[in-house]
ZAMARGU-4260 file (C-alpha; in steps of 0.2 Angstrom, whole numbers, plus 5000, padded with zeros to 4 digits):
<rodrens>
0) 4882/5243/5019 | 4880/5224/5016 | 4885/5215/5032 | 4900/5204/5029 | 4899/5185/5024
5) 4902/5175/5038 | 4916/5165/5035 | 4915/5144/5039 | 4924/5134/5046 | 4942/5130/5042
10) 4945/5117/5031 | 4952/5102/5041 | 4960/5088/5029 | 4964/5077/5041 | 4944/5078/5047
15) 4939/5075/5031 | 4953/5063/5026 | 4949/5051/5041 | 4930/5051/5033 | 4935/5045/5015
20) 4927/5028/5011 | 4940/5015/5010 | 4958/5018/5001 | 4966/5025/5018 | 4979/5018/5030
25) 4987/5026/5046 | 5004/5020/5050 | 5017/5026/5065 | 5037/5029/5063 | 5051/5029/5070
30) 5064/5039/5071 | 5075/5037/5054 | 5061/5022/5049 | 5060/5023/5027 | 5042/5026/5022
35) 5044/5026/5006 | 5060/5022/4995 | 5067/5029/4979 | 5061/5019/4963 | 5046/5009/4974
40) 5029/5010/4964 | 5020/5026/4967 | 5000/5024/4969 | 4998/5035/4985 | 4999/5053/4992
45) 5002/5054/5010 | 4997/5068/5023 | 5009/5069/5040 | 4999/5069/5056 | 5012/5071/5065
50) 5031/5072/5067 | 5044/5077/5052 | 5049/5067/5036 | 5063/5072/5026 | 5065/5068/5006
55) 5082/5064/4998 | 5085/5059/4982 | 5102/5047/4979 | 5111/5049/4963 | 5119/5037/4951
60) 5135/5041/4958 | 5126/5036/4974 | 5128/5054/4981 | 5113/5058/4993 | 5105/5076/4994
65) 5089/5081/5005 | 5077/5089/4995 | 5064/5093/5007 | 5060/5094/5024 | 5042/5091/5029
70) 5028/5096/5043 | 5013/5092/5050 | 4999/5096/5039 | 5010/5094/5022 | 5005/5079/5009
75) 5018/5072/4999 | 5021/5058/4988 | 5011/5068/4974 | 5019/5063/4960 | 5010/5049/4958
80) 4994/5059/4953 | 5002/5066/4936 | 5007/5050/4930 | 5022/5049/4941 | 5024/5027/4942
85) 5038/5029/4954 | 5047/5038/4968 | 5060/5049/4962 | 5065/5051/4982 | 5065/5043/4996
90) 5055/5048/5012 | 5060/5046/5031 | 5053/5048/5047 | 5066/5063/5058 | 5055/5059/5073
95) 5040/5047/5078 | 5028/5052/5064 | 5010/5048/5061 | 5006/5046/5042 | 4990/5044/5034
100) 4992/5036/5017 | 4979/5036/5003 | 4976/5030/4986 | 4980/5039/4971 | 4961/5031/4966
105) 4953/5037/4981 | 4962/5056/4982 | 4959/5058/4962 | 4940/5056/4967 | 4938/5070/4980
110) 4950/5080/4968 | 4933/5078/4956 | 4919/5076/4971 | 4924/5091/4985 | 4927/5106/4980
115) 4934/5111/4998 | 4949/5096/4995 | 4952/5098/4979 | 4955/5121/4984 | 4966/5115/4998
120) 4977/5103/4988 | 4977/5116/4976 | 4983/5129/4987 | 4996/5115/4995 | 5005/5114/4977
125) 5006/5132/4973 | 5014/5132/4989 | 5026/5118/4987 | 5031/5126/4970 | 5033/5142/4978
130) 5046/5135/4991 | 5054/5126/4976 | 5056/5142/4968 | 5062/5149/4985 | 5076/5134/4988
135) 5081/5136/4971 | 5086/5155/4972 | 5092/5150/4989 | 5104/5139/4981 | 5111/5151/4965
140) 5114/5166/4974 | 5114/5165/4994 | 5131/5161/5002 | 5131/5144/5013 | 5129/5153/5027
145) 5115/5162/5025 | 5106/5145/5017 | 5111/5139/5034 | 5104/5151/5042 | 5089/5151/5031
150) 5085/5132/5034 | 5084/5134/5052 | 5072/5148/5052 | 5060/5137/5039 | 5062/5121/5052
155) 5056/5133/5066 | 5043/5137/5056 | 5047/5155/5055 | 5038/5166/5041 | 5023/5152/5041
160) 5006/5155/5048 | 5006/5147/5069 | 5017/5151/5083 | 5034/5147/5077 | 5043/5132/5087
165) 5058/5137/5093 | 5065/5122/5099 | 5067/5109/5086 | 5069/5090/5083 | 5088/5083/5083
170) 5094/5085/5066 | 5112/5081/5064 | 5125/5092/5056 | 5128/5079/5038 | 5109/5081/5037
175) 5112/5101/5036 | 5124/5100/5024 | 5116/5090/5012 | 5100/5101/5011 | 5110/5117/5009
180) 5124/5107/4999 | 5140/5111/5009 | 5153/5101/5020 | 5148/5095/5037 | 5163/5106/5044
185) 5156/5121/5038 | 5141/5118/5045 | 5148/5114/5061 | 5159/5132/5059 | 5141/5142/5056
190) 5134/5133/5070 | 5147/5137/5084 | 5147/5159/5076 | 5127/5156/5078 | 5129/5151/5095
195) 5142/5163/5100 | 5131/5177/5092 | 5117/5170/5104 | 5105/5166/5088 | 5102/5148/5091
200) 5106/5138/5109 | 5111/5120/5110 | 5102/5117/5127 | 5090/5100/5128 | 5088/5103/5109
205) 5089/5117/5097 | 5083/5132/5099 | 5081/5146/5086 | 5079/5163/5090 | 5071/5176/5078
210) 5088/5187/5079 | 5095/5175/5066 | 5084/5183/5052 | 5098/5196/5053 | 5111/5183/5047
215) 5097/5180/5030 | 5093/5200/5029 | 5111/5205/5031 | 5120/5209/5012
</rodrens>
């Protein structure tokens, strides 16, 4: 029998990020701090360090939706490297967030150069498109409740690779009911059953338990 390849090391993008030659810029946010607003020129893809930034998209009408809630170790801003010339969202800092911004110039060259950045980002899209697809199914067919329910799991990282995180950041109720589309009273109604039914806790943040997958299994 052939011995087994030894696998290398894991590929670390903020490692290998902080190494590109010129292009790239660190900044720190505050709480509810804009980095980026709908229709400003896009010519950069940015890569969360640290903290939790949330996209929402304002219509003409001037109604807000959140279309995204983002992590440490996701990129966005993206658009701007198939021609997109500007934001169609706008991104804010929940928490103190560390974000490292780079040039569309500088990413499309390791895109070409680096094989190991250019499998990762790759892999990073299909997973961005696979959560779209996801949110989208979410939306059509799953009452408001269990979207709820749903969303809360995906903040505590449930389902993902890594310890989940029980405990997460202060997110208010109108932000919860723009990302699942629903009334800030029905959100509040959903959270009060959850806590009654001992799924989540309200105690010096919030705190998800793993029972509440029967609320997103349950038909």
């Amino acid at each position: 029998m052939k011995p087994k390849a030894k696998s290398g090391p894991l590929f670390d993008p903020k490692v290998f990020l902080a190494k590109a030659n010129g292009g790239r810029t660190i900044a720190h946010h505050d709480e509810n701090q804009v980095i980026f607003s709908q229709g400003d020129p896009a010519d950069a893809i940015f890569y969360i360090q640290k903290g939790k930034v949330k996209l929402t998209v304002i219509s003409k009408q001037g109604k807000e939706a959140v279309v995204g809630i983002l992590s440490v170790g996701d990129f966005f801003g993206e658009g701007c490297l198939a021609g997109q010339a500007v934001r169609m969202s706008t991104a804010t800092a929940m928490s103190e967030c560390s974000v490292m911004k780079v040039g569309k110039a500088v990413v499309l060259g390791l895109l070409h150069q680096e094989p190991a950045f250019s499998e990762m980002f790759v892999a990073h899209l299909l997973s961005r498109n696979i959560k779209i697809e996801e949110d989208l199914v979410d939306q059509l067919f799953n009452s408001s409740e269990k979207r709820l329910a749903r969303v809360l799991l995906l903040l505590a990282n449930f389902g993902k690779e890594g310890k989940p995180e029980p405990v997460i950041p202060k997110m208010s109720q109108e932000t919860l009911a723009e990302i699942i589309g629903t009334t800030r009273s029905r959100v509040s109604f959903f959270m009060n059953r959850f806590r009654k039914l001992g799924f989540i806790d309200y105690n010096g943040g919030l705190k998800v338990r793993s029972s509440l997958l029967n609320v997103v299994l349950h038909d």
